[in-house]
PDB file of N, CA, C and O in Angstrom, chain B, residues numbered from 101:
ATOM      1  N   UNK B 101       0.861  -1.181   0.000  1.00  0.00           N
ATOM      2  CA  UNK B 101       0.000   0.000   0.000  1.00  0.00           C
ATOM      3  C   UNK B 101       0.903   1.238   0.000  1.00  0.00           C
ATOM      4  O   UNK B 101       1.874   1.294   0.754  1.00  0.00           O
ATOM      5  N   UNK B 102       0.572   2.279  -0.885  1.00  0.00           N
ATOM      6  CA  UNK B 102       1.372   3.535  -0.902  1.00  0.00           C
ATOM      7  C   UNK B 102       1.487   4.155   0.623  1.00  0.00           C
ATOM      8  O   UNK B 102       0.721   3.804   1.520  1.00  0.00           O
ATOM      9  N   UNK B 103       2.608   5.182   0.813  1.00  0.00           N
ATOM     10  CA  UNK B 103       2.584   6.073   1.758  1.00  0.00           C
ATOM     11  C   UNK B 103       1.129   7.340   1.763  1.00  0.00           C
ATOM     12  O   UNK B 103       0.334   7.643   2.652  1.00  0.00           O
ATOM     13  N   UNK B 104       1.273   7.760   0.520  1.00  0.00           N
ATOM     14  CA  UNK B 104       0.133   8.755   0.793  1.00  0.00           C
ATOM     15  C   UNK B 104      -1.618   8.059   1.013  1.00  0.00           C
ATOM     16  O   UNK B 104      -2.579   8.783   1.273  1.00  0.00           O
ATOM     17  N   UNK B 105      -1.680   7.032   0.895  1.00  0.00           N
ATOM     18  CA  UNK B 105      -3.096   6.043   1.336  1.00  0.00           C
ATOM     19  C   UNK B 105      -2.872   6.219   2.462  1.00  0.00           C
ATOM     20  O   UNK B 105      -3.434   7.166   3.012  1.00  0.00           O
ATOM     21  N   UNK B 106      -1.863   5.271   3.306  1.00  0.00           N
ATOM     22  CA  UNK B 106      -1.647   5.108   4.383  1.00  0.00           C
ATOM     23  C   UNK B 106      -1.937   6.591   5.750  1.00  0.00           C
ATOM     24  O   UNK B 106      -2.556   6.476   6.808  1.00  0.00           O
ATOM     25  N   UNK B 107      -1.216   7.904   5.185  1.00  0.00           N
ATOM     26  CA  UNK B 107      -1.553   8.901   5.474  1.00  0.00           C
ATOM     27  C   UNK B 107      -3.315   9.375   4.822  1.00  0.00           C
ATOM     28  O   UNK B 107      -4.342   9.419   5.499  1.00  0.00           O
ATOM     29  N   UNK B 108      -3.247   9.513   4.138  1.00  0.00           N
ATOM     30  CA  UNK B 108      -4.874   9.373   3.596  1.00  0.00           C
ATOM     31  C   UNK B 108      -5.666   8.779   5.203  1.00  0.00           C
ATOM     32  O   UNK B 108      -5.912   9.464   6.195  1.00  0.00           O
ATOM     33  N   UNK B 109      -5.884   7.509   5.022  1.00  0.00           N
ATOM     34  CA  UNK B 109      -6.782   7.099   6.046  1.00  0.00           C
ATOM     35  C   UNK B 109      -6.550   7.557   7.449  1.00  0.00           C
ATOM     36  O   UNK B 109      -7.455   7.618   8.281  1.00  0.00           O
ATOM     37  N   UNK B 110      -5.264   7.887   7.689  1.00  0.00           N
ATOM     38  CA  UNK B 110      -4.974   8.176   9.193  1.00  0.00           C
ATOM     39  C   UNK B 110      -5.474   9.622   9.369  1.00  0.00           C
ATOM     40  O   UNK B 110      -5.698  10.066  10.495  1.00  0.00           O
ATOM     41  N   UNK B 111      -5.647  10.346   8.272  1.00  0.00           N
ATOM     42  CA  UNK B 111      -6.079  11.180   8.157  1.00  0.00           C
ATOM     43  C   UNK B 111      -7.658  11.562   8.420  1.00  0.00           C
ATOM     44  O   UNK B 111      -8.151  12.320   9.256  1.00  0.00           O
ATOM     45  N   UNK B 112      -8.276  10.743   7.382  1.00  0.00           N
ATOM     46  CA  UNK B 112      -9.535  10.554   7.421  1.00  0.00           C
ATOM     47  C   UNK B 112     -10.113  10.194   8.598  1.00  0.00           C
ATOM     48  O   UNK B 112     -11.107  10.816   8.973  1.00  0.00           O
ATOM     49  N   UNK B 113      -9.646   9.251   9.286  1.00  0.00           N
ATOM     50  CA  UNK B 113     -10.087   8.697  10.700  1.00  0.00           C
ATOM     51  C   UNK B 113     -10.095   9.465  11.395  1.00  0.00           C
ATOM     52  O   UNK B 113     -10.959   9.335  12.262  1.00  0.00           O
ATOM     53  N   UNK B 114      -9.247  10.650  11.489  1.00  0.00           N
ATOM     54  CA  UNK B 114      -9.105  11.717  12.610  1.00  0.00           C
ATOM     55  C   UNK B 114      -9.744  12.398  12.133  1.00  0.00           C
ATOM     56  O   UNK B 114     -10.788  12.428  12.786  1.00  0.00           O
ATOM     57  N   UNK B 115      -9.809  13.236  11.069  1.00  0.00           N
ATOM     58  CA  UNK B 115     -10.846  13.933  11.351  1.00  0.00           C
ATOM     59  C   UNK B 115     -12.347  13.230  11.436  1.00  0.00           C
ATOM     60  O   UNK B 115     -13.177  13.915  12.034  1.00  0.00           O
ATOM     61  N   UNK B 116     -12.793  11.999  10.938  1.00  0.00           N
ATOM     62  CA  UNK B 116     -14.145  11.774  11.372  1.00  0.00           C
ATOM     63  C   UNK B 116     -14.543  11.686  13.044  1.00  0.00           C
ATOM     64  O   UNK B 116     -15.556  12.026  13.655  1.00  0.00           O
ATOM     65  N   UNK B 117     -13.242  11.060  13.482  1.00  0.00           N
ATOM     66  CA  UNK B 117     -12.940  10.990  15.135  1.00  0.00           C
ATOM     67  C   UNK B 117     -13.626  12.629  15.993  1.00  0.00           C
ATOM     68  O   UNK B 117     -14.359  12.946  16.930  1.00  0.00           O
ATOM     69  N   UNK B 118     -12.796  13.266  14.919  1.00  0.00           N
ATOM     70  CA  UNK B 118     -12.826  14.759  15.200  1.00  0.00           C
ATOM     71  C   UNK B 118     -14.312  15.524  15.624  1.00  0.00           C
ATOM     72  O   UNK B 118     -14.678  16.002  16.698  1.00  0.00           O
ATOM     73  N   UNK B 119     -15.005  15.417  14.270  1.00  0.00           N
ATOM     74  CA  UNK B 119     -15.946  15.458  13.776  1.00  0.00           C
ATOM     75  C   UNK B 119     -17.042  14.594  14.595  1.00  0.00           C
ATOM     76  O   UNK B 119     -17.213  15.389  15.519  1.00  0.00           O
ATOM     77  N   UNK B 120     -17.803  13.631  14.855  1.00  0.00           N
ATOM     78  CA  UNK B 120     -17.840  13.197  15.780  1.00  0.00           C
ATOM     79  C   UNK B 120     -17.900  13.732  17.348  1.00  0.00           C
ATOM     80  O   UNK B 120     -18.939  13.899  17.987  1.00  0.00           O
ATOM     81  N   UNK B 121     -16.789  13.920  17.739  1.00  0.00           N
ATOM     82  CA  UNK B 121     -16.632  14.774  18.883  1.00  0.00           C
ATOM     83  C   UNK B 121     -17.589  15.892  18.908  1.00  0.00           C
ATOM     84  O   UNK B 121     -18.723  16.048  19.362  1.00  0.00           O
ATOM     85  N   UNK B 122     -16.595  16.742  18.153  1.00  0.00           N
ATOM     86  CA  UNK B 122     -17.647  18.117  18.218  1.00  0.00           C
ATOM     87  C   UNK B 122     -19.162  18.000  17.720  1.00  0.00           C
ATOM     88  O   UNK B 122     -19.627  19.135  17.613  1.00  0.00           O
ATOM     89  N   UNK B 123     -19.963  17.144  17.425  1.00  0.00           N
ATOM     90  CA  UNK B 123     -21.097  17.073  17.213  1.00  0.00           C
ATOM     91  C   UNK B 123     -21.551  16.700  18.323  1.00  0.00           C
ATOM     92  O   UNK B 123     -22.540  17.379  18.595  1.00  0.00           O
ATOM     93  N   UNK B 124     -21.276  15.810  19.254  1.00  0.00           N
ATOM     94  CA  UNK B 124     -21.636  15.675  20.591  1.00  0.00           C
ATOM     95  C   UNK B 124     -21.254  16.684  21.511  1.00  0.00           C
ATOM     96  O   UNK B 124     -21.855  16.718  22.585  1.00  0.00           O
ATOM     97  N   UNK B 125     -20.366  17.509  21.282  1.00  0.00           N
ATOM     98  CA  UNK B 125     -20.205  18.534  22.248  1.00  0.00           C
ATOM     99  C   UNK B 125     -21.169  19.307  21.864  1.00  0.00           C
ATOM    100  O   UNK B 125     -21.794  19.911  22.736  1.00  0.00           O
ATOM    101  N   UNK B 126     -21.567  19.498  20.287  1.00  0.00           N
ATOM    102  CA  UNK B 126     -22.499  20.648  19.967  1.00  0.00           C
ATOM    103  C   UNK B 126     -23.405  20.624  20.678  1.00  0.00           C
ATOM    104  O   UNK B 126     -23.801  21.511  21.434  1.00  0.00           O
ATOM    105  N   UNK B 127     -24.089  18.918  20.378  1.00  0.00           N
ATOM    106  CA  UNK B 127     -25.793  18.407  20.859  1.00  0.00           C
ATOM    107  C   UNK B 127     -25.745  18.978  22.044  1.00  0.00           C
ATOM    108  O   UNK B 127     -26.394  20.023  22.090  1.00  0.00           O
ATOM    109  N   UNK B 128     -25.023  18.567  23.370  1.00  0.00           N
ATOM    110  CA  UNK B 128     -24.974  18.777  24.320  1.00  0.00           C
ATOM    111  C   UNK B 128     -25.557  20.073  24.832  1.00  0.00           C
ATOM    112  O   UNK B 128     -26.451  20.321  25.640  1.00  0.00           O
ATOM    113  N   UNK B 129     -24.791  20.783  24.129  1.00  0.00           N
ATOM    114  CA  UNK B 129     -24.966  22.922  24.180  1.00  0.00           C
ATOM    115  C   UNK B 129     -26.105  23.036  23.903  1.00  0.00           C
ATOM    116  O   UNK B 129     -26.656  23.811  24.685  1.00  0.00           O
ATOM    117  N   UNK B 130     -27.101  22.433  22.766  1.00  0.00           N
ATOM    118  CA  UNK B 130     -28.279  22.497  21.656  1.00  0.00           C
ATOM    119  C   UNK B 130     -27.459  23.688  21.398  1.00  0.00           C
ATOM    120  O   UNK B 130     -27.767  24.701  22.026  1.00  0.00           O
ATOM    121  N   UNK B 131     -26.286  23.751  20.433  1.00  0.00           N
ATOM    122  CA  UNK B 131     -26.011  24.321  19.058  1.00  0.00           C
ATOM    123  C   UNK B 131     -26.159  23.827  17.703  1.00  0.00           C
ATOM    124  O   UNK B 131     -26.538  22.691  17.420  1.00  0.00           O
ATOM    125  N   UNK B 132     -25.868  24.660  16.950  1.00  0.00           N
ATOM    126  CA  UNK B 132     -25.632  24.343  15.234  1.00  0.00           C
ATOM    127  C   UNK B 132     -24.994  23.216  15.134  1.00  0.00           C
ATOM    128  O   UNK B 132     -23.789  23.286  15.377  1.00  0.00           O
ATOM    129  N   UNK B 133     -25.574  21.820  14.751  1.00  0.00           N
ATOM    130  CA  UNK B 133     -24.561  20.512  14.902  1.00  0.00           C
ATOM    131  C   UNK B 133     -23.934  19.977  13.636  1.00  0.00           C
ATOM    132  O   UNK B 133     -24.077  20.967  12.919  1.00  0.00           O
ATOM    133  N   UNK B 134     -23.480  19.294  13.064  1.00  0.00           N
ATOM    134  CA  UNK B 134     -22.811  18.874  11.849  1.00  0.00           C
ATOM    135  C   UNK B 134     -24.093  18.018  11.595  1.00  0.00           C
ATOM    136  O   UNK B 134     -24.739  17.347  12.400  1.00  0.00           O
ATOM    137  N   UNK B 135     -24.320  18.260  10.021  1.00  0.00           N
ATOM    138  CA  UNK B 135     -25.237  17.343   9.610  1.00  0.00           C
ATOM    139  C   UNK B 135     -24.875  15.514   9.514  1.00  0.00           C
ATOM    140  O   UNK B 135     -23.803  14.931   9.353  1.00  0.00           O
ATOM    141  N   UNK B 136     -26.504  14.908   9.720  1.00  0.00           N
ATOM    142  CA  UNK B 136     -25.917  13.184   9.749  1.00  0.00           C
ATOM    143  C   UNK B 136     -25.128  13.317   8.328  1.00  0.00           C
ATOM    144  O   UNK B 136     -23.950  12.993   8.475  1.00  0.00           O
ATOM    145  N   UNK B 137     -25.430  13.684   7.058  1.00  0.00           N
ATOM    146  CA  UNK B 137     -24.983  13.418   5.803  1.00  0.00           C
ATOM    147  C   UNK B 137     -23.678  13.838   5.588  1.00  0.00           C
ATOM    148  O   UNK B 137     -22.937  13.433   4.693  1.00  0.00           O
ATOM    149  N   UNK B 138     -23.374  14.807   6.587  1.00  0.00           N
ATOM    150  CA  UNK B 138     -21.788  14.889   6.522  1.00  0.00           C
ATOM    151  C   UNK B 138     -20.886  13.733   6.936  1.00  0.00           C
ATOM    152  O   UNK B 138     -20.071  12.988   6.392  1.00  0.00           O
ATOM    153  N   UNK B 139     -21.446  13.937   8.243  1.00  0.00           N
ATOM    154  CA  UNK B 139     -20.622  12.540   9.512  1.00  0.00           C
ATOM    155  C   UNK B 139     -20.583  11.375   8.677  1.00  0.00           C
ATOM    156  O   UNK B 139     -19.454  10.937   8.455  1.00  0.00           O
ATOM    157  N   UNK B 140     -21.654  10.707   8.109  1.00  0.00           N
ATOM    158  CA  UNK B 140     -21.569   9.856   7.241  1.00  0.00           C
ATOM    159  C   UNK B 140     -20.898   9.679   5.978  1.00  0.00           C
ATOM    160  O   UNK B 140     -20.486   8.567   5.648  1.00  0.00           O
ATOM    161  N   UNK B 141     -20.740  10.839   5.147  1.00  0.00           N
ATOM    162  CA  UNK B 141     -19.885  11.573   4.101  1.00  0.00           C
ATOM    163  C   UNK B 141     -18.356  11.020   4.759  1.00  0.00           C
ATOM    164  O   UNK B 141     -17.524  10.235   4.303  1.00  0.00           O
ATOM    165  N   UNK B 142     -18.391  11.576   5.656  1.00  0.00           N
ATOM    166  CA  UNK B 142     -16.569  10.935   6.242  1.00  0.00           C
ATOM    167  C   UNK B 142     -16.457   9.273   6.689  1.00  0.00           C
ATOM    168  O   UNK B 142     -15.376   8.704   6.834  1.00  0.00           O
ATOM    169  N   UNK B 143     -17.156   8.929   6.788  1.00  0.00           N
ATOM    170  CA  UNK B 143     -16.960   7.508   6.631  1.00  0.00           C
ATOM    171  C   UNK B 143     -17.356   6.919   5.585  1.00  0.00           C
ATOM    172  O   UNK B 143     -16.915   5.796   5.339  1.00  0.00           O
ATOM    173  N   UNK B 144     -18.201   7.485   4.799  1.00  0.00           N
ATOM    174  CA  UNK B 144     -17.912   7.181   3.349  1.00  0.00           C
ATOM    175  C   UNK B 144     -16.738   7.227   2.504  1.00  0.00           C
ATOM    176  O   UNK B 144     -16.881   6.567   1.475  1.00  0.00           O
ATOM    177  N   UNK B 145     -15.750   7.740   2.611  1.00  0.00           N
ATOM    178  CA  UNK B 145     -14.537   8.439   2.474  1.00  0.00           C
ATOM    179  C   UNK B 145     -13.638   7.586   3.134  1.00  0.00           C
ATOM    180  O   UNK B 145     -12.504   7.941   2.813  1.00  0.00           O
ATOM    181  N   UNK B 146     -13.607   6.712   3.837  1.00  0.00           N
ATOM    182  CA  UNK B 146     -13.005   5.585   4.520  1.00  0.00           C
ATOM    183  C   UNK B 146     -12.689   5.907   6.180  1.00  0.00           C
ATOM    184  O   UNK B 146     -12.132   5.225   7.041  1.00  0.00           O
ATOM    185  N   UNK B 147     -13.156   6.932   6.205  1.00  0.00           N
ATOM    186  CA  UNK B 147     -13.508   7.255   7.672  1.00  0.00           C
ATOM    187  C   UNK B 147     -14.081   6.643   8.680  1.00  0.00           C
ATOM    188  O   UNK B 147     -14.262   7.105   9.806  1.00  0.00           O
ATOM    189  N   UNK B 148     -14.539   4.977   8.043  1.00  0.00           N
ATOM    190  CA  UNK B 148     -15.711   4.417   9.357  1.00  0.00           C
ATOM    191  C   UNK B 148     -14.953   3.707  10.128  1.00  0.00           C
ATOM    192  O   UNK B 148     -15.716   3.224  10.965  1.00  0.00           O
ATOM    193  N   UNK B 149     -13.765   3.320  10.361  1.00  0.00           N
ATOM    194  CA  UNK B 149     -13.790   3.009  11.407  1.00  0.00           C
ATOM    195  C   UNK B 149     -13.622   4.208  12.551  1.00  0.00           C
ATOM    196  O   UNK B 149     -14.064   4.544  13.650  1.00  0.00           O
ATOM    197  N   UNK B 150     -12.907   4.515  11.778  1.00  0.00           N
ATOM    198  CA  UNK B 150     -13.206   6.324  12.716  1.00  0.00           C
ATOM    199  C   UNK B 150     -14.643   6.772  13.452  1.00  0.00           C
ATOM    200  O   UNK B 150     -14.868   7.360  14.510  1.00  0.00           O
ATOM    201  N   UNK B 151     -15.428   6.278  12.512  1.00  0.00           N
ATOM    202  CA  UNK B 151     -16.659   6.586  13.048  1.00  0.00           C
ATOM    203  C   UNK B 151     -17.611   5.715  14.142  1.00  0.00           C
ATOM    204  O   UNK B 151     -18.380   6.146  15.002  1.00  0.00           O
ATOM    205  N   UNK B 152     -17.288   4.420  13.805  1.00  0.00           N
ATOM    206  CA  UNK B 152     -17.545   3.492  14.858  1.00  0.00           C
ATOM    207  C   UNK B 152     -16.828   3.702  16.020  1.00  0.00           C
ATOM    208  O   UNK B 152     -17.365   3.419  17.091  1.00  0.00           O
ATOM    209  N   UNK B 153     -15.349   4.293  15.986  1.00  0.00           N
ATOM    210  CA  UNK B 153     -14.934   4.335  17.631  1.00  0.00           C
ATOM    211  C   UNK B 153     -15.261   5.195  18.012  1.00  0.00           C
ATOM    212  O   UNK B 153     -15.397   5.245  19.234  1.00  0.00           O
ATOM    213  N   UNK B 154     -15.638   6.591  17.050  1.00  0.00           N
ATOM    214  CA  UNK B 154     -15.896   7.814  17.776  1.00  0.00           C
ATOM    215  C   UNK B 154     -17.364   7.725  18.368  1.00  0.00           C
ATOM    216  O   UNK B 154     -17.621   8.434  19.340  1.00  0.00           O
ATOM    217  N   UNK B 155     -18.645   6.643  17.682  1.00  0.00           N
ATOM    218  CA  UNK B 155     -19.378   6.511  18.255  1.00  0.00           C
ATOM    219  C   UNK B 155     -19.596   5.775  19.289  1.00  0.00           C
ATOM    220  O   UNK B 155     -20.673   5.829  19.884  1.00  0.00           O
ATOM    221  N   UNK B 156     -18.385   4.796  19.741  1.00  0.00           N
ATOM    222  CA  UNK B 156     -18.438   4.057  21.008  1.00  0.00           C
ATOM    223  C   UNK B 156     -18.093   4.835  22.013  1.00  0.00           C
ATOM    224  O   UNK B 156     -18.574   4.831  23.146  1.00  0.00           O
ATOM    225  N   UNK B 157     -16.865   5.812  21.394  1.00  0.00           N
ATOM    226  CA  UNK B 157     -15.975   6.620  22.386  1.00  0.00           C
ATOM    227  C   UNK B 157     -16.920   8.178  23.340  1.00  0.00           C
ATOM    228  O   UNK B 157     -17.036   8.595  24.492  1.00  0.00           O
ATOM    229  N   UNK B 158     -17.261   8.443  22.328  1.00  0.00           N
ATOM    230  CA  UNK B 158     -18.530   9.440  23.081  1.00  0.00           C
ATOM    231  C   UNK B 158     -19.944   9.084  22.970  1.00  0.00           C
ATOM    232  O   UNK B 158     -20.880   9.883  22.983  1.00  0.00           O
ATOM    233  N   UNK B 159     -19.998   8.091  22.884  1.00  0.00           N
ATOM    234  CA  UNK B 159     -21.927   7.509  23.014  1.00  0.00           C
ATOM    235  C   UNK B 159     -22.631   8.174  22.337  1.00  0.00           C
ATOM    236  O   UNK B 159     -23.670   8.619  22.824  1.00  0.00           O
ATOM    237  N   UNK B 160     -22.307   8.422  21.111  1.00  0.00           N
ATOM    238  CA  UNK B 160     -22.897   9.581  20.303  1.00  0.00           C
ATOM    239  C   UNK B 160     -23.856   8.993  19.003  1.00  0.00           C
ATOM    240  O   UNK B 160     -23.639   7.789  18.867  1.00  0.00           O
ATOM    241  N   UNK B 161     -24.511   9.331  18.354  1.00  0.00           N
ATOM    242  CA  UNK B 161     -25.534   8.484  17.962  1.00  0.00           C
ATOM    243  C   UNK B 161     -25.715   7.070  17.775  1.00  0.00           C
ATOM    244  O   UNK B 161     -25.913   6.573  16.666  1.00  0.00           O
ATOM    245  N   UNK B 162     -25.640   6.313  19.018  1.00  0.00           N
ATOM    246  CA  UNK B 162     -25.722   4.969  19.085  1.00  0.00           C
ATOM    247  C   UNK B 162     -27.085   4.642  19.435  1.00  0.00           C
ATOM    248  O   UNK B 162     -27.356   3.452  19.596  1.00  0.00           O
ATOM    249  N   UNK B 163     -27.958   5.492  19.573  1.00  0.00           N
ATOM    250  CA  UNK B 163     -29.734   4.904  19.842  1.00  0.00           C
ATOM    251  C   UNK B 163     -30.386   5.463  18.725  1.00  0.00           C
ATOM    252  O   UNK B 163     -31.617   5.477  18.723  1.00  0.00           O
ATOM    253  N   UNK B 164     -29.721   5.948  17.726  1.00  0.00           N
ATOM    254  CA  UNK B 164     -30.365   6.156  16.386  1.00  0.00           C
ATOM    255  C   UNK B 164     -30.241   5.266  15.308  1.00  0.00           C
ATOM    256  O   UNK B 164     -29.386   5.245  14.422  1.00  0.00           O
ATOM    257  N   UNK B 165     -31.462   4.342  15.552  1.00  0.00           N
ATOM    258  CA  UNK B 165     -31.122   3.081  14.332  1.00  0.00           C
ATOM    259  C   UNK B 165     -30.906   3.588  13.070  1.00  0.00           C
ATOM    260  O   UNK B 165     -30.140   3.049  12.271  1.00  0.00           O
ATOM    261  N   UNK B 166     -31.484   4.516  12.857  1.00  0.00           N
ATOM    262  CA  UNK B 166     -31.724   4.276  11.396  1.00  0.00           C
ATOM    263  C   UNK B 166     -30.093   5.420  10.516  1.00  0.00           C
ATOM    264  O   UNK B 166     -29.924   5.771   9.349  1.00  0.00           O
ATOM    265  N   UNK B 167     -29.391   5.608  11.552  1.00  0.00           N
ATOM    266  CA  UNK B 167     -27.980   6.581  11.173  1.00  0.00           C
ATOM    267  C   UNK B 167     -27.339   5.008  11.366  1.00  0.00           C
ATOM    268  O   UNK B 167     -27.587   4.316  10.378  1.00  0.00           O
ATOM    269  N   UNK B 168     -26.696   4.417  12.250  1.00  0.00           N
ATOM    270  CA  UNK B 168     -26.372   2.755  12.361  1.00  0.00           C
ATOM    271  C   UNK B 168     -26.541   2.233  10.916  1.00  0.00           C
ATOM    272  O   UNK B 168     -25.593   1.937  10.189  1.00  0.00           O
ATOM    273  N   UNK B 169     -28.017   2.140  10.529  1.00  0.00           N
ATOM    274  CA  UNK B 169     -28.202   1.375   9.393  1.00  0.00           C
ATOM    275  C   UNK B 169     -27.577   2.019   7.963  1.00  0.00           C
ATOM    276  O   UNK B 169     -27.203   1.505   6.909  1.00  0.00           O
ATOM    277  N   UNK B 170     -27.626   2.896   8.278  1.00  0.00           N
ATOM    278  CA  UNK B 170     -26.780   3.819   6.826  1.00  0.00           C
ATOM    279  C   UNK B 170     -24.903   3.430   7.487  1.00  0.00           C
ATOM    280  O   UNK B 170     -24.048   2.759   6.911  1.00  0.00           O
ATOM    281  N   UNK B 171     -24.847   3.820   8.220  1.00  0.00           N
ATOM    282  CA  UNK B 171     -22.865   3.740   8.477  1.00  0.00           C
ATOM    283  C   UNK B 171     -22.972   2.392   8.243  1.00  0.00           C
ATOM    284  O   UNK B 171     -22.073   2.027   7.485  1.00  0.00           O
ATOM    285  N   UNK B 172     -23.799   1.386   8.627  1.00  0.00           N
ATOM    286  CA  UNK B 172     -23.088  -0.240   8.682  1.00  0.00           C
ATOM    287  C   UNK B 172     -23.127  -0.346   7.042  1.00  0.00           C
ATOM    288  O   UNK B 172     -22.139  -0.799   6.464  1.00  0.00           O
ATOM    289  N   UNK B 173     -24.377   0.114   6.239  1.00  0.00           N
ATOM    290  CA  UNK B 173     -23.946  -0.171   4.705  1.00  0.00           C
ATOM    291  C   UNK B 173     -22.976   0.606   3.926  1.00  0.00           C
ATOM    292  O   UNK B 173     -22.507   0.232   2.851  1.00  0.00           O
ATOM    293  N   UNK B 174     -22.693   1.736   4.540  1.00  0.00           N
ATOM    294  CA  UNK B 174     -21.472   2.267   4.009  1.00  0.00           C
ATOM    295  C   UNK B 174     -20.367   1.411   4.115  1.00  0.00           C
ATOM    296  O   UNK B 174     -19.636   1.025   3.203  1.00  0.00           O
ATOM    297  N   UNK B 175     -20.285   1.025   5.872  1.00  0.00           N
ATOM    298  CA  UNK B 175     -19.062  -0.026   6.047  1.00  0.00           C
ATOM    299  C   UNK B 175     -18.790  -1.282   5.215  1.00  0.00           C
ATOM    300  O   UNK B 175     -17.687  -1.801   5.041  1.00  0.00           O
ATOM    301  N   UNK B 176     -20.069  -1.721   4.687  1.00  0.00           N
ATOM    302  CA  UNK B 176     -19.780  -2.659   3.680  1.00  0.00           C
ATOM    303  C   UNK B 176     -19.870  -2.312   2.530  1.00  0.00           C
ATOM    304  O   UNK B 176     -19.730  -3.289   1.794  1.00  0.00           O
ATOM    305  N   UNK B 177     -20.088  -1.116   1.826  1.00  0.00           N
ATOM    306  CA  UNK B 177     -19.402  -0.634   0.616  1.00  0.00           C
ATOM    307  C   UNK B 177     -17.968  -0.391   0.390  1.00  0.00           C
ATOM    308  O   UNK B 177     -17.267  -0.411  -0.622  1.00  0.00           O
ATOM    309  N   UNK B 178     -17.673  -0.088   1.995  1.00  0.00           N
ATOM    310  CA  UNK B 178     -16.137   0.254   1.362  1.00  0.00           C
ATOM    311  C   UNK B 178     -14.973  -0.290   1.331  1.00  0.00           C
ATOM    312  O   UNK B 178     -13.943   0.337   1.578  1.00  0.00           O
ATOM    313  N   UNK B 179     -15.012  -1.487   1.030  1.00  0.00           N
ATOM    314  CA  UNK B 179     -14.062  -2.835   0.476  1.00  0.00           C
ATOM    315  C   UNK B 179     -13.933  -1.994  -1.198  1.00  0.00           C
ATOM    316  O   UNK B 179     -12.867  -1.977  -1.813  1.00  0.00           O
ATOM    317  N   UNK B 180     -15.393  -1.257  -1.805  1.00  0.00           N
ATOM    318  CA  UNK B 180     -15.163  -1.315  -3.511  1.00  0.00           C
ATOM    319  C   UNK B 180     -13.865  -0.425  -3.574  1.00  0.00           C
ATOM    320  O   UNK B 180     -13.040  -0.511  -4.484  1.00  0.00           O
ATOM    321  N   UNK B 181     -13.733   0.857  -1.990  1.00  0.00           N
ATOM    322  CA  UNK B 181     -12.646   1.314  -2.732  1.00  0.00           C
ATOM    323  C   UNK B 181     -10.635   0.955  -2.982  1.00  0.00           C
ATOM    324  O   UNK B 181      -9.841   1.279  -3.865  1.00  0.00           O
ATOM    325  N   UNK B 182     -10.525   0.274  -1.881  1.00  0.00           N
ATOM    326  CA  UNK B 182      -9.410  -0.440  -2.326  1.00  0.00           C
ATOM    327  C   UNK B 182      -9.650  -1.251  -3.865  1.00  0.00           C
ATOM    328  O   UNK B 182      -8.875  -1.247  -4.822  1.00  0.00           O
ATOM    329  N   UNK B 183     -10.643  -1.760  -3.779  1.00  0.00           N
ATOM    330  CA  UNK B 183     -10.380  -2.418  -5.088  1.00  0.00           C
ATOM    331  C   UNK B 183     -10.373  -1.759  -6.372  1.00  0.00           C
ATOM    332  O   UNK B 183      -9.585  -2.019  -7.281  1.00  0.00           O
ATOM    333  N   UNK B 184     -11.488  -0.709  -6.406  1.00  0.00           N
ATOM    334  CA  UNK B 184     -11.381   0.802  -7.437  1.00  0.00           C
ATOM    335  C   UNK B 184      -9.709   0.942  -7.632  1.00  0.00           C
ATOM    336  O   UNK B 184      -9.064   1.100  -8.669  1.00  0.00           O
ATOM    337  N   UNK B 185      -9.309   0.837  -6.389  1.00  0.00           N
ATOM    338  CA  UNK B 185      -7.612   1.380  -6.294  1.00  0.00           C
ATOM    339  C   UNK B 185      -6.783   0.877  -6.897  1.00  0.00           C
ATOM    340  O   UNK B 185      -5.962   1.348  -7.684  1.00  0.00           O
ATOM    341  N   UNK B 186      -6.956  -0.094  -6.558  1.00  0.00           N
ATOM    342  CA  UNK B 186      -5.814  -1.553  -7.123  1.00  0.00           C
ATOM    343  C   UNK B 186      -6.162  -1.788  -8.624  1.00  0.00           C
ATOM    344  O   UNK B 186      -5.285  -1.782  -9.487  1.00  0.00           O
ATOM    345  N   UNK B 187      -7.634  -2.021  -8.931  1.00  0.00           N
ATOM    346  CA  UNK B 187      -8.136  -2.288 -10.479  1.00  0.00           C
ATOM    347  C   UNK B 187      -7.227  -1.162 -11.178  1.00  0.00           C
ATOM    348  O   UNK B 187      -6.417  -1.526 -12.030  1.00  0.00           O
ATOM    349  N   UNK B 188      -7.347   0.250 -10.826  1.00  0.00           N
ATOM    350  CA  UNK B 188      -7.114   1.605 -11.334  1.00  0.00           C
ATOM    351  C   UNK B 188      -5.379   1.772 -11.744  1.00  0.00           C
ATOM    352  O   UNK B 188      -4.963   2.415 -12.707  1.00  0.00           O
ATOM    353  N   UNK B 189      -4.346   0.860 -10.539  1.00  0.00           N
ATOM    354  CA  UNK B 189      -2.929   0.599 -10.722  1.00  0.00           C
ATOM    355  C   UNK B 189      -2.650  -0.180 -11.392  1.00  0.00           C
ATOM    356  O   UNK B 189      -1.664   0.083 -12.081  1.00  0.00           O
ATOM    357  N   UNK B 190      -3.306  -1.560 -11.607  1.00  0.00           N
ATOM    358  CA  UNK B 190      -3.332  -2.472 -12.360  1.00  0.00           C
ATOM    359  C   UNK B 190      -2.324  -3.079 -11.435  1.00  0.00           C
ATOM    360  O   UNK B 190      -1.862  -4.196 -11.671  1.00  0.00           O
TER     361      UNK B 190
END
């Protein structure tokens, strides 16, 4: 696997980690919060495991089935993009 992937995802993870966070700090306040379609947007992006710890790590939308049911099918979409990757290097 390249260096800049490798940075790529470590990347991605933190900020969804990030992201994450401050949406639970927002809720908390009842401020302006990050939309679900973003948060999800970053684990679309290969951000989910990022997003699964950040949702274990601050208990943050874990009683909302139906956000769960969208991240878990993202999580199993995103095997296509390594392979997009690899097909794309040959």
């Amino acid at each position: 696997m390249s260096p800049w992937l490798v940075y790529y995802l470590l990347a991605i993870n933190l900020v969804t980690i990030l992201a994450y966070g401050w949406d639970k700090s927002r809720a908390e306040r009842a401020r302006r919060r990050i939309s679900e379609a973003r948060l999800l947007l970053f684990a679309f992006l290969g951000g989910f495991p990022g997003a699964w710890a950040a949702m274990s790590l601050f208990r943050h939308k874990t009683q909302k089935t139906s956000f769960k049911v969208k991240l878990a099918l993202l999580t199993l979409l995103n095997p296509l993009w390594p392979a997009l990757y690899f097909l794309l290097e040959g």
